[in-house]
Structures are given as C-alpha cells and as structure tokens.
C-alpha positions, 0 to 999 in steps of 0.5 A: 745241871740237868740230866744231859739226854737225849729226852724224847717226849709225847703225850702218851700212856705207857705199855707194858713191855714184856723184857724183863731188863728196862733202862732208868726210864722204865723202858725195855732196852734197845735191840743192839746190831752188830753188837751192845758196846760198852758205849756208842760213839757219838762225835768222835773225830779228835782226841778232844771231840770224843762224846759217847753214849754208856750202855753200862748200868742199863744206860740209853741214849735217853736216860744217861748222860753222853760223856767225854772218853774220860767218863764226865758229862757232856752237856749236849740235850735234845728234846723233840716235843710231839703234839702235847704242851709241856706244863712244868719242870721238872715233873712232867705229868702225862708225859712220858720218855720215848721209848728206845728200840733199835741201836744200829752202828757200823764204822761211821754211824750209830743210828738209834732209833725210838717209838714215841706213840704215833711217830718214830723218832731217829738220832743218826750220829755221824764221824766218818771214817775216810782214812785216805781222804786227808781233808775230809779226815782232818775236818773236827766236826761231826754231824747229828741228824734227827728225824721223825716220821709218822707211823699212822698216816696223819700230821702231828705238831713236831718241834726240835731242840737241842742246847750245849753247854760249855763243858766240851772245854776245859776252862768251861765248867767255872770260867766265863766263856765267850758266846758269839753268833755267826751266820755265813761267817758274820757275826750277829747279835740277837736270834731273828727267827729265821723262816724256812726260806733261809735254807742257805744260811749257816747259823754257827755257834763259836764258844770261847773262854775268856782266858786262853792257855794256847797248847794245853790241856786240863784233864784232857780237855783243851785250854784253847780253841773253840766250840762250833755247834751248826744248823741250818732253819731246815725248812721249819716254820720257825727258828730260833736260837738263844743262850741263857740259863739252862732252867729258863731256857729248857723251861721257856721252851717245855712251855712255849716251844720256842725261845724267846727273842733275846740278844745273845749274852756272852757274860753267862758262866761256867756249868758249876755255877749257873749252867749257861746253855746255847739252844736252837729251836726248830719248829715245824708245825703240823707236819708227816715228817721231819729233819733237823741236822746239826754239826758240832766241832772242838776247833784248835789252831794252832793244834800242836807244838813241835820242835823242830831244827830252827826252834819249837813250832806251833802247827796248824791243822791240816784242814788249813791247807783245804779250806780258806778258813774256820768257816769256810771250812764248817760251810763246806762240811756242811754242804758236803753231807751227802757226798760224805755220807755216801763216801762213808757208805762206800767204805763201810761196804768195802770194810764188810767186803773185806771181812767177808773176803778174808772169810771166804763167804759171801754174806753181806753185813747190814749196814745202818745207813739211813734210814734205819730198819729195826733189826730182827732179834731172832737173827741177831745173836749179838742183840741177847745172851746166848740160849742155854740149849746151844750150849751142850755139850760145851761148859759154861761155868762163869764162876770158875771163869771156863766158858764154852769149851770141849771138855774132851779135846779142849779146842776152845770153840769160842761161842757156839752157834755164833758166826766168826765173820759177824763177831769180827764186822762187829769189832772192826766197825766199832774199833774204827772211829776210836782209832781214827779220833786218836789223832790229827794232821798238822801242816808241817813246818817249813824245815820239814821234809814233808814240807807243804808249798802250798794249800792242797799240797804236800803231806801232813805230819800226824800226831796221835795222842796215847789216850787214857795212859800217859798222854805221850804223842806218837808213842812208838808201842802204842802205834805199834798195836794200832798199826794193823789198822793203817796198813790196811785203811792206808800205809801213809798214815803210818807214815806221817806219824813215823816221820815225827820220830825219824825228824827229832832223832836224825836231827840231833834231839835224842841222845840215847842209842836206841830208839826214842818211846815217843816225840812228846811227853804230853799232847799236844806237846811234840818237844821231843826228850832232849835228855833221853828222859822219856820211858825206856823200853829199848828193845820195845822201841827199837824193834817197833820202829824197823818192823813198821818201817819196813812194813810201810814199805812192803804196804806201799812199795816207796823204798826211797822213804826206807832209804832215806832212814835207813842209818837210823834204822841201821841204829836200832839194829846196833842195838837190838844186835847187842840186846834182843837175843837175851833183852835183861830186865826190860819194859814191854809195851805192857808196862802196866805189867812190870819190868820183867827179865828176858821177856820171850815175846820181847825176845822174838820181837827184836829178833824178827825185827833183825831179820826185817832189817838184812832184808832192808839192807838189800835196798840201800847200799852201805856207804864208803867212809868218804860218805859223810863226816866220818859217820859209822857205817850202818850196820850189817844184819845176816842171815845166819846172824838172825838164825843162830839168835832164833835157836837160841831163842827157842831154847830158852823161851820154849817150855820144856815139854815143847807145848807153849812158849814161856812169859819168861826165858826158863821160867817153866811154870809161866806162858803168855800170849806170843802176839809178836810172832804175828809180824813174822807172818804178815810181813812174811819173813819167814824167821818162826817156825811153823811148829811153834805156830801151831804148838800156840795155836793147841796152847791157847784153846787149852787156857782160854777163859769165858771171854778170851785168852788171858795176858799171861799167867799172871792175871785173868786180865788180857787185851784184845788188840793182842788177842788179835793178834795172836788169833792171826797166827793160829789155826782156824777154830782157835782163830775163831775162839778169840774172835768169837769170844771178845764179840762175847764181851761186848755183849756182856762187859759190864764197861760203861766207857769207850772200848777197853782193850785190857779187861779180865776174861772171867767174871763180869768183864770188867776192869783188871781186879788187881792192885794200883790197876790202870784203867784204858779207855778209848785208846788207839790200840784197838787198830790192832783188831784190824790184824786179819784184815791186814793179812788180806791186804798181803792175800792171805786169807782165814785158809791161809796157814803161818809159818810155811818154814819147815822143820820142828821145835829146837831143831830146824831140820831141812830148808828154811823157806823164807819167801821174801821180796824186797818189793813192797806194794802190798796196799793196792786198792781191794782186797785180795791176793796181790802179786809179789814178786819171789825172784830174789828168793832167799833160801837158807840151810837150817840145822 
C-alpha cells in the first residue's frame, strides 16, 4: 500500500529553508498554536471513528501515515494537483511535496495549512464537540474541508482527489468488502461525471464486509456496520468517482487527473492483498480559488448490547430518535455544515471565555476557524522550545530530570515566561475531541427508565469505551477522572452513563456488596458480571459512585435522580463505613501501579465520599420497615462518623514531619499525588483541612520534575489528568507549575500517538521505562484537565483558595466550617459565581 498522506503536488523548484528540523520530505516543520500534540485529531467522533495525524518522528500531515488510536494505518489520501501533469509513479520528476506551514486547532478544529508555490493550500479537520446537543453529538461523521487559494492574483488549473481504502473496518485488511454507490439514498452502478450544476446531489460511499459479526470487534475495530465516505460535485467542472486498484486508480489520475468511467466493482478485496481503494475526483479547471468538502463516518446500528430485565438487548444509536434514516441522517449533517460550524464556533469561544474567566484575564485565545491566519512565531511560545537566556536563574538539567526551578526557595515556577491561561486553552482544546470520541448514545430499552416514546424524545443511556486499557464499558475509575469534563460541558452526560451502572445493580445482576468496576467487560458489550467477576476495586468503586452522584446533583439540582438511587448509594456507604478509614490491600484506579496496602489517597477518597453521602441523606428520607419487602434501611452516615474517620486518617497517612502526605499509611519514606482531595474542594464539602492543602501544595513544587510532578515516589512516570487535578487544590504558583509544565510536554514528548495521560516527567517524555509498562493512548481520562474549569462552574476561581475549614494538622483545633448546601445547580448556562444557598449551614466542633 502506499503511503497514506495527505500529498499536495506542484510543478515547482524547491527553497532553501533556514529551520534546522524538516520532516520526511525535506521540508521545514509547521508552526504549531496553541501547541505541538503528539498527534492531531483528524475524525475523531467514536471510539471507531479515531483517525489522527503523528507528529512524532518529525512526522506532517504530508509525509506520514494518519492512523486509528491504535497506531495502524488508515487509508485516507488526498492529492491536490496544481498546474503541471503527473508523469509516473512512483517517482515524480519535477514535482515536489507541498510544503507545510501552519498547524492551528482549537476543540473542534485542526487546520493545517501549506504553500504550494503560487497557491496556499488549507486541509481544515472538523469533529465538533457540542456536548449538550444530543443529536448533533450522536452523529458518527466528521467533516474535511480543503481549499486552495492563489496567492499572486492569477488562475491555475486545481483538481482535487481523495480515496479510502477498506482499513477503517476490522474485516477490511483481508476480507471482501461490499462497495455500493448511493446518491440521495439510491443506489447507483457506475460513476456518470457528474457537473457542477449537481450541487444538490449527495454522492455516499457505503462500504461494507461480506461477512458480518454484529457487536464485536477485532483489535478495536468494529466487525459490523459500515463506512460512509460524502461529497458533494462543489461546483467542479468535473466529477467522478470510481473503486478499483489503488495503483491504477492513483496512477490513472497522476496522469489524466480524472478517473475512468467504470462501473463500481464490489468483488475488490482487502489492503493485504491487492489494496482496493474508492476515490473522488474534483476538478476544476482554471480557477483563483477552490472548495471540496467531504464526510466520513464509521456507522453501526445496532451499536451496543445490553442487558436488561426482559433479556439482553441490542440498542440503537441515539442519531435514530433524530433522523429517519442512514441517509437521511448523512444529508442532513451535510446541509447542516455551516450552522455546525458556527455552533462549534460559539463553543470554542465560550471554552476560551471560560479559561479566561477562571484566570482573571481578558486576553482572547485565537481561534483556528476558517480561514486560517499563519500564527506569528515570535508570540507563540508553544510553536519552539523556550530560548536558553529565559531561563536564568532557574535550572534546567534534562539529564537529572530537574527542570525550571528556584534552586533557593524550591516554588516550582514551571516554564518560565510562559503563560498559564494559554498552556491551560491548549490542553483543554486539545483534550476535548478525546473525551468526547470515547463514547456513544443509544436508544434505551423500553424497560429503561430513561425510556424513549418516541423520536426526538427521552434521554439516552451513554456508554464510553475504556480505550487503550481494558476495553470495559462504563468503567466507574475511568468516568471517574473524565468526570470534570461533564460537569463542566453538561451534568447529564454523566448521567446518562451512571444509569447503566445503577440499572444492572438495582436489577438484581450484581451480587457482590460494593459496587460494580464496570457494566461490561468488553465494548460494546454492556452484559453486566452476573458472577461479580469484574475487577475488583471496592473502595475505588463504591466512593466513585456517591461522589459523582452526588455531584450531578450539586451540578444540575435534579434530587429526584438522587432520590431514586439513593438505597443503592446507601450500599456503597455500608461498605466504605466498614472499609475506607483503613481500606487493606486494594487496587486504585491506578491498577497498572499494583495493589498496595492502606492506600492514603484511596483512604481520603472513601472518606470524602462518606461525607458526601450524611449530606445526601438529608434529601431522602429513611424509609419505615413496612417500606418495601423487609429491605434493610439505608444506612445512616454522621457527621461525627466522618470526622472521627478523618483524624485518623490524618495520623496514619501524614508524614511524620507534617510536610506531605504518605503513598501509604505509615510508610515515611514514600509520598504521591493527593489528587482525591480535589472533590473535597469542587464539591465544597468541607472534610480536609486547609493545612493539608497548603502542606501539598509546598510538597509538590519541591518534587516536581522536567515535565510535571511524578505519580508517586515510585517512578518518574505521572498522569496529567491527576496532576490536574491536584493543581486544583493548590496554590497559585504551584497550580501554574503543573499547567505550565504539561503544555511543556506537548511541545517536547516524543509520543507519536493520541494524547497519553501516563508519561515519565523526565528525560524525553516518553512511555513509562519500566518493566510489563502499559501504554495509554487516546483514553477518556483526559476530561479530567477540565478540573479548573469545573471549579468555574462552582464560582471559584484561580483566586480562590482550598480548604476554608480551619485549624491545623492532627489537630483540628477551632470550628470546622463545612459551608455545605443541599441545593445543587451548579451548571447554569456561563460561567461565574453562582448563587448557593447556605441556609442550612452545617457547623461541627472539631478537636
């Protein structure tokens, strides 16, 4: 198979660039803003529509292969031709790669742009990321717009071509595909070069395998549904479109920039054999300037099985309840473009707002809409590595891993000159198209409270996939870290995917006396472990569940939902009552760490949990025993329950000399990043003292490391979801350390794949260095950089400080202030403080 890039070609004669790094085709490497990723989302809608673009190795749109999140190849090329003729393949005498020179995204868009002599040439990638638009978010397609423009006032002969292969599809790289042609939802046989008048005309190509296996997957990629590649003539003098070879096909058109008019043959087989390709041409003669746009999708209906109290069910995709059909649906997204884009637009803005907001300042991020304005380099620090004269007087010392800190007071400065509200917009923007192409929206079933009547009605049920680890669907401790993301884009998405664990529980499909890791062991399986067989991280688990439960509701306001869960609640307390203050051997959510012993942070988190839950009890009344078939009560959670817990964990999990907290109860040589304490300060609850968020806050700036602070002191190796967390509980230059330093990252990681969160914070920033080490990519944990955009949700703010109890380590002395309210609402529309209401004020003595 070729190369599968975006090969922009001209008749030209190349320039001597004065960049001393250049990419596979000799050219200099693009300006990156707001930052360089380790990869570019290019369609990223679905756990099964992921296609990137590796900036590792040098790697450009232009010379590499796009990939799936796994890292394989994806056969998706495009070729624009300026004026010249392609003579032969594969040599190409006199003709010479675009040259790239701008890559620009925000949430919804990577733009990149190149120079190919007299003209400019834009490839604009577009997944937008519209969190409380269900049908619009439900939607697999994502869109490609490309567009040339002159740059020395004359016309050049332009034409436009792009194929896909059969690789987007499991069954794809040896088996036979069906390939069908369809054209306002009909089919038909044979490409007719169609005219520039045919501006109403969809063109679609449904890509199929012969042989279906309906729900599963083979190495991530779906055995079932099918490959919707869009575009519409666009004006061109001609179109065509045709499937074959990808060496005839790419060598007829090199040579006659057209495609030949053939029928459409479906008995072409998979890329390991002879490659079969589809491929549209645009052509549009002499012209000033261009447009092609086209959509591609990974469609599957039905998208999930699930169990459920009459049997196991197949669920359709919540794009059903919206549109009438498949293509309907793909018309309508394509029509839709523009009010899309300007929807996206309007996010983006809101998203740069926010960041700005919760910083205090008023400095606008630039946005890549279309069309794109070539950064200027000298103001985009991101775009190259930090001048050495900066630096003084802080170290920088890659080889012992210390990086930019004040040798005399150790405050962790982070990158110096750098500014905290841009490293932040470019984590968050970059983070967000991960997050949301994690997961999907299916129809419920009918025996589903979330049951929809009819299309257009009801809410979905969502399922995300743990990409990159297990598989698992709905895993609580990976909704967990993600969950900053939805209570700040929307509360009910979290809701959606906590119903699937509160269904199979309260239905009798779980037997075990915690709470369940997940609904199902592999996507897109939600079967449920009717033998409780599913991994075990029981105080994990059960504290996950109450604190975004309870969450939702401070976000959203809707106690009836609490209400309604609240027994089942009430048995995750039961247990963490028994088992949080001193949780044994146990796994955390960082399993790849090991089971350890009376693990601090999991400590903290099952006792913050508890405390969450005596303030859920305040909103559902404890039911008589004549309530309902001799159930047990729920449990009853105390004030002073919670805080006689809390000094003790403050004794065992505090080192010694009261400078940081411990990985583990009593082991004073060890420490970690106290990540869960961040609940106790987004939710407000009051329960951690400020001492010991400040006492973290000195502890962090004193351990950090080139790019970030490690996991614990374990490794070198952290995740940057946690560290986001923990930023959000500290003070400000320590908060800007963390932000400032995994920007740094992004610019220098050696990562070729989507987004990590677990890389070593010293060397090159690569992949963890240890023994049987996993490798994440592309996984849904990255909404947890979203952590201080949540805290805006709430009012607070960078000013804001944590932990408003006072008194000091191990002792506690004066009032505990705890300033809860039981009435939620914390995600209106904006941003900003929010109005709470502190009427029922808790107030406890503390000792």
């Amino acid at each position: 198979m070729l190369p599968y890039h975006l090969c922009l070609l001209l008749m030209a004669h190349a320039t001597q660039s004065l960049a001393l790094t250049f990419d596979a085709n000799g050219d200099a490497l693009p300006a990156y803003s707001p930052a360089r990723p380790p990869a570019v989302p290019l369609a990223v809608r679905t756990p099964y529509l992921s296609a990137w673009s590796s900036t590792g190795e040098k790697g450009t749109l232009n010379s590499g292969n796009p990939i799936f999140w796994t890292g394989d190849a994806l056969g998706w090329t495009g070729i624009v031709t300026v004026d010249g003729i392609l003579q032969s393949l594969p040599k190409l005498p006199n003709y010479l790669a675009a040259s790239p020179q701008t890559v620009a995204y925000d949430s919804s868009y990577s733009n990149f742009t190149f120079s190919a002599g007299p003209v400019d040439i834009t490839a604009s990638f577009f997944s937008p990321v519209l969190p409380k638009d269900l049908c619009r978010t439900s939607i697999p397609l994502s869109y490609l717009t490309t567009t040339v423009q002159s740059t020395d006032g004359m016309p050049h002969s332009i034409q436009f071509y792009s194929d896909i292969n059969s690789a987007w599809m499991a069954g794809g790289a040896n088996g036979f595909m069906n390939w069908e042609i369809f054209r306002n939802g009909a089919s038909i046989n044979s490409t007719d070069n169609g005219t520039g008048n045919c501006t109403g005309n969809v063109t679609v190509l449904d890509l199929r395998t012969r042989v279906t296996y309906a729900l599963l997957e083979t190495s991530d990629r779906p055995d079932w549904g099918r490959v919707a590649y869009s575009t519409q003539p666009m004006g061109a003098q001609h179109f065509s479109f045709q499937s074959g070879s990808a060496l005839d096909l790419r060598y007829n058109y090199v040579n006659s920039h057209g495609l030949a008019k053939t029928h459409v043959d479906s008995d072409y087989h998979g890329t390991y054999t002879d490659e079969a390709i589809f491929a549209y041409v645009h052509d549009f003669g002499l012209v000033s300037s261009a447009e092609v746009r086209y959509t591609v999708g990974l469609i599957q209906d039905p998208f999930i099985r699930y169990l459920t109290q009459g049997g196991v069910a197949q669920l359709e995709p919540w794009w059903k309840s919206c549109y009438n059909d498949m293509f309907s649906m793909i018309r309508l997204h394509w029509d839709d473009f523009m009010v899309t884009q300007e929807l996206a637009s309007q996010a983006d803005s809101q998203l740069a707002s926010d960041v700005d907001a919760f910083y205090e300042v008023r400095a606008p991020v630039p946005s890549p809409s279309i069309p794109v304005q070539t950064p200027d380099a000298s103001s985009t620090w991101c775009a190259t590595a930090l001048p050495t004269e900066t630096l003084a007087p802080y170290l920088h010392d890659s080889s012992d891993g210390y990086g930019f800190l004040d040798p005399d007071n150790f405050t962790g400065l982070g990158v110096p000159d750098a500014s905290e509200s841009d490293s932040y917009y470019a984590i968050v923007a970059l983070s967000a198209r991960q997050v949301m192409g994690s997961f999907v929206y299916a129809i419920p079933p009918p025996t589903s409270s979330c049951n929809v009547s009819s299309p257009g009605r009801g809410e979905p049920l969502m399922f995300m996939k743990e990409i990159s680890s297990d598989g698992n669907v709905n895993t609580l401790d990976v909704l967990f870290p993600a969950a900053p993301f939805f209570l700040y884009a929307n509360p009910e998405i979290l809701k959606y995917a906590l119903e699937t664990i509160f269904q199979l529980q309260e239905g009798g499909f779980y037997p075990n006396g915690f709470t369940m890791h997940d609904v199902g062991a592999s996507f897109p399986n939600a079967t449920g472990h009717l033998g409780g067989e599913d991994e075990a991280m029981p105080v994990e688990e059960s504290g996950n569940l109450i604190l975004m439960s309870y969450a939702y509701y401070k976000f959203s306001g809707n106690s009836d939902w609490l209400r309604t869960h609240y027994p089942t609640l009430s048995q995750s307390a039961s247990y963490l009552l028994e088992f949080s203050k001193v949780p044994a051997a146990q796994l955390s959510t960082d399993d790849f760490a090991g089971t350890m012993i009376n693990q601090t942070n999991l400590g903290i988190k099952g006792i913050i949990a508890l405390q969450a839950m005596s303030l859920m009890s305040r909103l559902s009344p404890t039911p008589s025993p004549e309530d309902g078939d001799g159930a047990a009560a729920p449990v009853t959670v105390t004030d002073a329950t919670v805080r006689a817990y809390y000094r003790d964990w403050e004794s065992y999990g505090i080192a010694p000399t009261r400078d940081h907290a411990l990985l583990a109860y009593q082991w004073r040589s060890s420490w970690g990043l106290l990540y869960n304490i961040y609940f106790d300060k987004l939710l407000n609850l009051g329960i951690v003292a400020k001492p010991v968020y400040t006492m973290q806050s000195r502890w962090y700036a004193r351990v950090s490391q080139l790019y970030g602070v490690p996991l614990d002191s374990r490794h070198h190796y952290t995740k940057s979801d946690w560290q986001l967390w923990a930023a959000a509980t500290c003070a400000a230059s320590t908060r800007r350390m963390f932000v400032t330093s995994i920007a740094y990252w992004l610019n220098n990681t050696v990562t070729g794949f989507p987004l990590t969160d677990l890389y070593e914070t010293i060397g090159d920033g690569g992949y963890p260095r240890v023994p049987d080490a996993v490798t994440f990519k592309a996984r849904p944990v990255v909404g947890g950089h979203f952590a201080l955009l949540a805290l805006l949700r709430t009012g607070q703010t960078a000013s804001s400080e944590a932990g408003d109890t006072t008194g000091s380590l191990f002792t506690l002395n004066g009032t505990n202030a705890l300033n809860n309210t039981e009435q939620g609402g914390y995600g209106s529309p904006g941003h900003g403080s929010l109005l709470v209401d502190r009427s029922d004020e808790i107030r406890g003595e503390g000792t």
